[in-house]
C-alpha positions in Angstrom: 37.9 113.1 102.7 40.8 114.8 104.5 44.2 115.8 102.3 47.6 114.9 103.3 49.7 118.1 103.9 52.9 118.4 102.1 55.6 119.4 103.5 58.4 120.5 101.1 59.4 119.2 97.4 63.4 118.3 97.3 64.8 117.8 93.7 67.2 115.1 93.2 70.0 116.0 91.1 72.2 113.6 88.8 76.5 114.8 89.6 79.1 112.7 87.2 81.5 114.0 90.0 80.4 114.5 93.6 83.4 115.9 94.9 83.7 118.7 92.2 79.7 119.2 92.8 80.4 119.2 96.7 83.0 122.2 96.1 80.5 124.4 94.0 77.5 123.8 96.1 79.3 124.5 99.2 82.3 127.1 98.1 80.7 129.2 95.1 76.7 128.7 95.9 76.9 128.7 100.0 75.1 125.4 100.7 75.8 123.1 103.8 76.3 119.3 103.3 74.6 117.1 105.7 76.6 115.4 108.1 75.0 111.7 106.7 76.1 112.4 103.0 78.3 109.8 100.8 80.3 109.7 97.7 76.8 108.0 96.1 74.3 110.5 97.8 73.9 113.5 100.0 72.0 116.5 100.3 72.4 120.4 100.6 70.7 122.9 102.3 71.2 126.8 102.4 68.6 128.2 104.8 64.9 126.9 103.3 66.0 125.0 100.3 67.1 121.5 99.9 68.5 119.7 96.5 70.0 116.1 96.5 72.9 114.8 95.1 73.2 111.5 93.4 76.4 110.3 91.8 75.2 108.4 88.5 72.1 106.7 89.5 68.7 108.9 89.5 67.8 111.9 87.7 69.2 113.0 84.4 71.5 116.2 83.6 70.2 119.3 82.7 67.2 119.0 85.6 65.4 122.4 85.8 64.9 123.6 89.8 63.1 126.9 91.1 64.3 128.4 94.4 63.0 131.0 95.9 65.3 133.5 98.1 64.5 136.8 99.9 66.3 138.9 96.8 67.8 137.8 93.4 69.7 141.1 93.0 71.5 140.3 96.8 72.0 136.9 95.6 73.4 138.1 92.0 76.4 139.9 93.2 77.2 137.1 96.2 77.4 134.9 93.0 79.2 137.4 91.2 82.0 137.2 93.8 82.2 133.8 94.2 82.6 132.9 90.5 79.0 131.2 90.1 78.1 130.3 86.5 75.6 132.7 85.9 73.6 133.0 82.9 72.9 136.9 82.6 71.8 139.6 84.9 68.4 139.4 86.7 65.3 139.4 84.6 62.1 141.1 85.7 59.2 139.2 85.2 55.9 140.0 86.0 55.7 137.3 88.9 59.1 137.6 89.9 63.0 138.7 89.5 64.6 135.9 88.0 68.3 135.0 87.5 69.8 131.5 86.4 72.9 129.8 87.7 73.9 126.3 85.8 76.2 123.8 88.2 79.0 122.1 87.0 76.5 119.0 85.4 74.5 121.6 83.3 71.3 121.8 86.1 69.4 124.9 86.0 69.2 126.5 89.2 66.1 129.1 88.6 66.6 131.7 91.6 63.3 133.9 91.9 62.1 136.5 94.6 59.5 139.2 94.9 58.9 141.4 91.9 59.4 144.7 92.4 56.8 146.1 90.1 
């Protein structure tokens, strides 16, 4: 029997603010806002990756989510200059380097890219 292909996985993310969520996705972590989004739901993209927004109504703070970018220690110091809330320096793990980033609701944002040996 044939598969279905998937195509991508999108977390959705419970905000108690989407305004103040809007302004650190998009000022401090670089995402775009699509041009459909409301003050209920909305979605972000940077390049790749995807995460939506939903003001009160699914999803529950404190939601884990892995992204993977071209280079966490790139990524570290463009956080480090935009004030993101970062939760220690890089971590080298033996699949990856790791750093995580919370958002203003307590999310995890789990940023990972190639391990360097």
């Amino acid at each position: 029997m044939p598969r279905t292909r998937f195509e991508h996985a999108d977390p959705i993310l419970s905000v108690t603010d989407m305004q103040a969520s809007r302004r650190y996705d998009i000022d401090v972590l670089g995402f775009t806002e699509a041009d459909w989004g409301s003050d209920d739901f909305t979605l972000m993209t940077r390049d790749g990756a995807s995460i939506y927004l939903s003001q009160r109504a699914q999803g529950l703070p404190g939601t884990w989510v892995w992204i993977g970018v071209e280079s966490v220690p790139a990524l570290y110091e463009e956080y480090m200059a935009s004030g993101a809330l970062i939760q220690g320096e890089p971590d080298q793990r033996p699949w990856a380097i790791e750093m995580i980033v919370k958002d203003p609701d307590g999310h995890v944002l789990r940023f990972g890219s190639d391990a360097t040996g």
